[in-house]
C-alpha positions in Angstrom: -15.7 1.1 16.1 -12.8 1.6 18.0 -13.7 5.5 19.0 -17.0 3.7 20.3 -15.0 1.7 22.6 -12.7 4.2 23.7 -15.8 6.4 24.6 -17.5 3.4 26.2 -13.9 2.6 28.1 -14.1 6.5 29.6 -17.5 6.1 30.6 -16.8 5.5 34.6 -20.7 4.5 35.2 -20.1 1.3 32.8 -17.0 0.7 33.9 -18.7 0.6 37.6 -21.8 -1.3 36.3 -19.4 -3.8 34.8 -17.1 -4.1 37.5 -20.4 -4.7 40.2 -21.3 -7.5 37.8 -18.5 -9.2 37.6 -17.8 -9.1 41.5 -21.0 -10.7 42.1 -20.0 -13.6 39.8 -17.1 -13.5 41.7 -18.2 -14.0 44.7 -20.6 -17.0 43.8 -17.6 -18.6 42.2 -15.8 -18.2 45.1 -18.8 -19.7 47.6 -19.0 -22.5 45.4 -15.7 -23.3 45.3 -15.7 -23.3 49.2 -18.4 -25.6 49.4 -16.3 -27.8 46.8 -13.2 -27.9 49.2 -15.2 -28.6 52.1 -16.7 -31.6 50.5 -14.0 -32.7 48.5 -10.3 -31.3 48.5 -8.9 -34.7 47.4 -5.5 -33.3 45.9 -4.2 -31.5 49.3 -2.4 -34.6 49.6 -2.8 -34.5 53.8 -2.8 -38.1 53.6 0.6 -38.6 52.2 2.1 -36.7 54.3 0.6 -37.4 57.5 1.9 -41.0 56.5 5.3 -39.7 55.9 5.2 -38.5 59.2 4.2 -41.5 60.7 7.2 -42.9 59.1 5.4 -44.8 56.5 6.6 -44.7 52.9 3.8 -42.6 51.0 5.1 -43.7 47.5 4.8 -47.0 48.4 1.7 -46.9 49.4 0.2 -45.3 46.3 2.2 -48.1 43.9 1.5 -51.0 45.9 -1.2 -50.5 48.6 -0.5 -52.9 51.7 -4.0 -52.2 52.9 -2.4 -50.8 56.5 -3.6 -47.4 56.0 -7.4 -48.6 55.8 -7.1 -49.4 59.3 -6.5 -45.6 60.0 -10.0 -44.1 58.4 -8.3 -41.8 56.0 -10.2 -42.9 53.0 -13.6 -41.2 54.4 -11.9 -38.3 53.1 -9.0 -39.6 50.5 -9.9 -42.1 48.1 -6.7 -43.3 47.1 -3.3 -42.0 48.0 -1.4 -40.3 45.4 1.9 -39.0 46.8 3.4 -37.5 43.6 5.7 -34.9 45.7 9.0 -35.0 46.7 9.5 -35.8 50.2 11.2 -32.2 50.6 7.8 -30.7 49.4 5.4 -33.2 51.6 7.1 -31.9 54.9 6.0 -28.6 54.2 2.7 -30.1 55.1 3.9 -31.5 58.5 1.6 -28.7 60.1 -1.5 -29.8 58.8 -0.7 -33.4 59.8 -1.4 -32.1 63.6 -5.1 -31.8 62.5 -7.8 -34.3 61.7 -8.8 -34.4 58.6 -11.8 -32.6 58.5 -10.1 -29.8 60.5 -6.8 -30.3 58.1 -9.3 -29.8 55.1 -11.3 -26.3 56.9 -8.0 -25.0 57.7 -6.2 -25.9 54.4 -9.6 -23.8 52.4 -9.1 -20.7 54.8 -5.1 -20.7 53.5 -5.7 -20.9 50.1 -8.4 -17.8 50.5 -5.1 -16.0 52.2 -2.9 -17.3 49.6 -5.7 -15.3 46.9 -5.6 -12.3 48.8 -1.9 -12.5 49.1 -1.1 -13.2 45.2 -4.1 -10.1 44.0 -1.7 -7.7 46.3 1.6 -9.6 45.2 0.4 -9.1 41.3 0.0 -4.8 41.7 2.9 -4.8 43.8 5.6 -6.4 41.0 4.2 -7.5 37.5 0.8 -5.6 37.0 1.9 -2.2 39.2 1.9 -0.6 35.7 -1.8 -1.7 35.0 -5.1 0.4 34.5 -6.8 0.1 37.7 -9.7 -0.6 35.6 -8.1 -3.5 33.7 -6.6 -4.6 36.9 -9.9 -4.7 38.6 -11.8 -6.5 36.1 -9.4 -9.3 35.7 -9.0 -10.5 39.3 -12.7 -10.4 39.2 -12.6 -12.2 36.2 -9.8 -14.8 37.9 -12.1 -15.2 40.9 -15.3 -16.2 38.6 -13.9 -18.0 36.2 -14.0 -22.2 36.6 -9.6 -22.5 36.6 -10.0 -20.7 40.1 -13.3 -21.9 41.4 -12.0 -26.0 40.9 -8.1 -24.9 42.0 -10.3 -23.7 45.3 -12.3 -27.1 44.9 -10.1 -30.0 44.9 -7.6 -28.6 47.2 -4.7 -27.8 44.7 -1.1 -26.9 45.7 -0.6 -24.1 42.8 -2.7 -21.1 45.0 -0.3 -22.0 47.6 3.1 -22.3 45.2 2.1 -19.3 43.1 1.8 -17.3 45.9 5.0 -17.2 47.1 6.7 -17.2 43.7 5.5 -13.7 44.0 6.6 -13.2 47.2 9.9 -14.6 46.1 9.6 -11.8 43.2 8.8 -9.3 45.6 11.4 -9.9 48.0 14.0 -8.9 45.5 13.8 -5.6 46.4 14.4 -5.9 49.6 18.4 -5.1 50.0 20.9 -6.9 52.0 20.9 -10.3 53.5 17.3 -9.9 55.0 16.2 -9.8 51.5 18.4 -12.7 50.7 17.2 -15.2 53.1 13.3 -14.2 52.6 13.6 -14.6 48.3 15.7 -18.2 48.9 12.8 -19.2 51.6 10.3 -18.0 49.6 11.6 -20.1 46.2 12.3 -22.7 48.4 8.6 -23.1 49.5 7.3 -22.4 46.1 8.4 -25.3 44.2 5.8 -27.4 45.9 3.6 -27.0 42.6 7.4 -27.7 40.6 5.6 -28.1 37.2 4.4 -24.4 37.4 7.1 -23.1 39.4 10.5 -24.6 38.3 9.8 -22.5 34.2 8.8 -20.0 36.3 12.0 -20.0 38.4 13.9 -18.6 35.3 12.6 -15.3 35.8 15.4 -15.3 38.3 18.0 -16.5 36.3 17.2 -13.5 34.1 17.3 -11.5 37.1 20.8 -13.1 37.8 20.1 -14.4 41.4 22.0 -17.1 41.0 22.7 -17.7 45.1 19.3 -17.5 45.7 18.1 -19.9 43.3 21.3 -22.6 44.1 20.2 -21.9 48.5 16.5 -22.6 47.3 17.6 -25.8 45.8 20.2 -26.7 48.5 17.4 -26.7 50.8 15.5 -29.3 49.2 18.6 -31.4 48.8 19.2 -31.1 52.5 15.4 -32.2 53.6 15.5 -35.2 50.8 18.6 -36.3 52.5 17.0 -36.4 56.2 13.6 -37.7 54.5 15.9 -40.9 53.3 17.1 -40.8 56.5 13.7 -40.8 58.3 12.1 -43.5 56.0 14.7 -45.9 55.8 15.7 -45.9 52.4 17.5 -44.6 49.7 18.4 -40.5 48.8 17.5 -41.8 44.7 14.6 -43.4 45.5 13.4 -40.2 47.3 13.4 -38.8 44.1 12.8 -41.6 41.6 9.6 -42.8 44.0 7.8 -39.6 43.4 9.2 -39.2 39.6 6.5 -42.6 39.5 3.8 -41.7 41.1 3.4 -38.5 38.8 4.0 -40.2 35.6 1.1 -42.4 36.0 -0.8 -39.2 35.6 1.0 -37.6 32.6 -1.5 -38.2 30.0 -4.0 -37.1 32.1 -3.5 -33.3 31.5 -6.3 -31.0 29.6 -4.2 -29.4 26.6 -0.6 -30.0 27.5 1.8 -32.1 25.5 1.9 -35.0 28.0 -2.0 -35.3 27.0 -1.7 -34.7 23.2 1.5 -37.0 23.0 -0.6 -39.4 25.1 2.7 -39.6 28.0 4.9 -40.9 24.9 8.5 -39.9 25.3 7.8 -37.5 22.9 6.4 -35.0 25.1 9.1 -35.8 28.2 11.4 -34.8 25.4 9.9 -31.8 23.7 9.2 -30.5 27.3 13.2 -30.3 27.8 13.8 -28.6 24.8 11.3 -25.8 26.0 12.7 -25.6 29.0 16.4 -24.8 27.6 15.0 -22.8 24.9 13.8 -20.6 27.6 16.4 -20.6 29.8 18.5 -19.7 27.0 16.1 -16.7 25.9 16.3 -15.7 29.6 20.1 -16.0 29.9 20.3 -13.8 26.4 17.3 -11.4 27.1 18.1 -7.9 27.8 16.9 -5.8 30.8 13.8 -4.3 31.1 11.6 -7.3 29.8 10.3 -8.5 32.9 6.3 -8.7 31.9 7.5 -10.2 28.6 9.9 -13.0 30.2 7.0 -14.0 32.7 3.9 -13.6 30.3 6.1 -16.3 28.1 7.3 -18.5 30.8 3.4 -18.9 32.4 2.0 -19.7 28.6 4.8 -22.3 28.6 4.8 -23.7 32.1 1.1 -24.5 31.9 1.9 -26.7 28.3 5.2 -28.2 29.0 4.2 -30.7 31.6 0.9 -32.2 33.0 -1.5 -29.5 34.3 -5.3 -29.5 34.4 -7.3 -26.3 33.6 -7.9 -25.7 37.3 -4.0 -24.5 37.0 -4.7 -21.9 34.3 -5.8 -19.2 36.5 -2.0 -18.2 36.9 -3.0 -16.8 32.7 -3.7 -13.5 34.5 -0.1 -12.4 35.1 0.6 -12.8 31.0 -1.5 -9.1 31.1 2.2 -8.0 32.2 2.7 -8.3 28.5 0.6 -5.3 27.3 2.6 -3.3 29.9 6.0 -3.8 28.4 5.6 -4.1 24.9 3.9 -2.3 22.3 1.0 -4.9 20.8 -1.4 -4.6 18.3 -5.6 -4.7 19.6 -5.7 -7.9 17.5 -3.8 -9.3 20.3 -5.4 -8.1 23.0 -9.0 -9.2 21.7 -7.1 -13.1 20.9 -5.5 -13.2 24.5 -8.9 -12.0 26.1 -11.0 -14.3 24.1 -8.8 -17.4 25.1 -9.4 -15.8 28.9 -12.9 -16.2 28.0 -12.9 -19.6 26.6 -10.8 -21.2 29.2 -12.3 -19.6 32.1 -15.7 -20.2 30.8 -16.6 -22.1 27.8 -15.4 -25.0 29.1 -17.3 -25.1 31.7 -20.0 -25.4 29.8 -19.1 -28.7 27.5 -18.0 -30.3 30.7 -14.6 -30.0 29.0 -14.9 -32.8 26.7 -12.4 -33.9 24.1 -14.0 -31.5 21.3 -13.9 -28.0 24.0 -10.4 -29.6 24.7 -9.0 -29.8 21.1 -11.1 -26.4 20.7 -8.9 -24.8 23.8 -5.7 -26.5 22.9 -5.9 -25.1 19.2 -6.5 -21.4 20.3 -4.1 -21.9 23.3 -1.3 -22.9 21.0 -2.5 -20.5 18.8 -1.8 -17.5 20.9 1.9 -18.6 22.0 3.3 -18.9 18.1 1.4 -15.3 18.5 3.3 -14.4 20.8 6.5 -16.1 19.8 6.2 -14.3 16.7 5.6 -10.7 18.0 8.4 -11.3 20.1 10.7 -12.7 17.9 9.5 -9.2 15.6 10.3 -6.6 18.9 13.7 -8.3 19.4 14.7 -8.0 16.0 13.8 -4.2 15.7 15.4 -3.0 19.1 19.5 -3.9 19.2 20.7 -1.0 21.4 22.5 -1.8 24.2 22.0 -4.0 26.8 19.9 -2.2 29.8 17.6 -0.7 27.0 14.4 -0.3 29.4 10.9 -0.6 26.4 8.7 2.0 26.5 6.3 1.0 28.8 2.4 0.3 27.3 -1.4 -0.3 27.9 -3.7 -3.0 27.6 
C-alpha cells in the first residue's frame, strides 16, 4: 500500500489533476465567502468603533443599550453591538470609521483577501519554507475551500487580519538592526487584535528570546488604553475590565473549546491559565531548532484554550510545520489530515450540530495528547546540548 502511494505521489499528472480540482473548489469557496461578507460581515465590529470615535462608550452600549445609537442607522448593517475589544485594539479600526458602512464593509472584504495573500507568502517564507511544493500547494487550496476560511471571509472576522501580521512579526525577525526592531514590535503590536489566537501564539517569541519586542508591543497598548480613558471619560481599569465583560458573555458559545465544554464555568477560565504557563514554560525550557514544533503546538492550543468558533481554525495549516522538524510516524500524518478533513468539511455538512461537535472535539483533542505524547517521546530521546538543530523532515 504504501509503494502505491509513493508511486501515485511521483505521478506529476495526478498531482496536477488534483491540484486543478482543488483550486476550483477554492475558488468557489472563496466567491461565496465574498458574497457572505458583502451581505453580512457582522463581527468587523465597525460599529463599535466608529462609536468610540465619536466619543461614545462602546462597552456601554453593548451591556446596557441607551437606544441613542438607533438614531444613527447603524443597525441596517449591525444588529447589536458587541464591543468585546480593548479600546487599544478598536482604534486600529479608526480608518474604516471614515467610511460608511456599506463602503467600510466592501473595503474591510478586499483587506482580508490582501491579508490571505499576504499570510500564503508569509507561511513559505518562515514556517512552511521547508515544505514540498506539492504539499504546500494542496493545503492552501485546501485552506481556501474549506468552510473555517470561507465563514472567517463571511462574517467579517478579525483573525485573517491578526494572523497575518503575526507572521509578519515572525518574519521581521530577520531583519537586523533597529529597522527590524521597530517593524516586529509594530507588527505584534497590531496583531493582538484577535488576542485569544495571538497572545499563545506570542510565545513563539519568548522562545525566540525577544523579550524588548514583546514588552514595546505591550507598552504600546498600555499607552493607547491610557489615552482611550482619557478620550472617553472614564477609568484606565474599566478600559480593560469593560471589554473583559462583553467577551465573557460569549464564552460558552465556542464550538469545541473548553469555555464550551465547561459551559463558561470557572473551570475552563482556570484550566486555560494553566495551559498557558505550561507552554510558556515548555517554550522558556525548549531548545533551539524547534520552531515548527513550538508553533504547530501553540496553534492546537490557542484555538482550545479560550472561546473560538470553527471559522478560526483555518490557522490548523501552519501545524504542517510539524512534519518538517520532527521525525513522525504516517499514522500521524493520516490522523492530522483526516481532522483537516473533518473540520474543514464534515462539519459543514451536519450544520455543526452538537453530535459533529462532540465528534470534532473528540478527534481534536485526540490529536494534541498525540502530539503531546510524540513530543514528550522526541524530547526524552535527544539531550545533547542546547542549539541541537533536528534533522529536518517530510510530510
Amino acid at each position: 500500500m504504501e509503494a502505491f502511494l509513493i508511486k501515485l505521489y511521483e505521478n506529476e499528472k495526478i498531482k496536477n489533476l488534483i491540484l486543478l480540482i482543488l483550486a476550483a473548489l477554492a475558488a468557489l469557496s472563496v466567491f461565496q465567502g465574498c458574497r457572505n461578507a458583502i451581505e453580512w460581515s457582522q463581527d468587523f465590529q465597525w460599529d463599535a468603533a466608529k462609536v468610540f470615535m465619536m466619543r461614545i462608550d462602546p462597552y456601554e452600549e453593548s451591556l446596557s443599550p441607551s437606544g441613542i445609537l438607533d438614531t444613527f442607522g447603524y443597525e441596517e448593517y449591525y444588529l447589536q453591538m458587541e464591543a468585546n475589544q480593548f479600546p487599544s485594539l478598536l482604534m486600529l479600526l479608526a480608518p474604516f470609521t471614515l467610511l460608511s458602512p456599506l463602503s467600510a464593509r466592501y473595503t474591510w472584504l478586499a483587506f482580508n483577501l490582501l491579508f490571505t495573500v499576504g499570510i500564503i507568502i508569509l507561511l513559505r517564507k518562515t514556517f512552511l519554507k521547508s515544505a514540498d511544493p506539492f504539499i504546500f500547494r494542496f493545503f492552501v487550496l485546501f485552506m481556501l475551500a474549506g468552510t473555517p476560511y470561507r465563514n472567517q471571509l463571511g462574517v467579517g472576522q478579525h483573525t485573517l487580519f491578526a494572523f497575518f501580521f503575526f507572521l509578519l512579526a515572525v518574519y521581521c525577525l530577520e531583519i537586523k538592526g533597529l529597522r527590524g526592531f521597530l517593524l516586529t514590535s509594530l507588527s505584534l503590536f497590531i496583531c493582538y487584535f484577535k488576542y485569544t489566537l495571538t497572545v499563545p501564539l506570542a510565545i513563539y517569541f519568548i522562545y525566540r528570546r525577544k523579550y524588548k519586542e514583546v514588552g514595546v508591543s505591550v507598552l504600546f497598548h498600555l499607552i493607547l488604553t491610557i489615552f482611550s480613558a482619557l478620550w472617553l471619560g472614564d477609568s484606565f481599569i474599566n478600559m480593560i475590565i469593560k471589554p473583559l465583560k462583553v467577551s465573557s458573555a460569549l464564552l460558552a458559545e465556542g464550538g469545541i473549546d473548553l469555555g464550551a465544554i465547561f459551559k463558561g464555568s470557572l473551570i475552563a477560565y482556570i484550566l486555560a491559565f494553566v495551559i498557558l504557563i505550561a507552554l510558556l514554560l515548555y517554550a522558556v525550557r525548549l531548545k533551539e531548532g524547534y520552531d515548527g514544533v513550538l508553533i504547530s503546538v501553540l496553534t492546537l492550543f490557542s484555538l482550545v484554550i479560550t472561546y473560538h468558533r470553527t471559522y478560526d481554525f483555518f490557522v490548523l495549516i501552519v501545524v504542517i510545520a510539524l512534519f518538517y522538524n520532527i521525525e513522525t510516524s504516517a499514522y500521524m500524518k493520516a490522523y492530522y489530515f483526516l481532522m483537516m478533513i473533518y473540520i474543514n468539511f464534515i462539519l459543514r455538512l451536519f450544520s455543526e450540530n452538537l453530535l459533529s461537535r462532540i465528534g470534532a472535539g473528540i478527534i481534536y483533542y485526540g490529536f494534541i495528547i498525540y502530539v503531546c505524547f510524540v513530543l514528550f517521546r522526541e524530547h526524552t530521546l535527544r539531550n545533547g546540548e542546547k542549539g541541537q538543530i533536528p534533522e529536518k523532515r517530510g510530510f
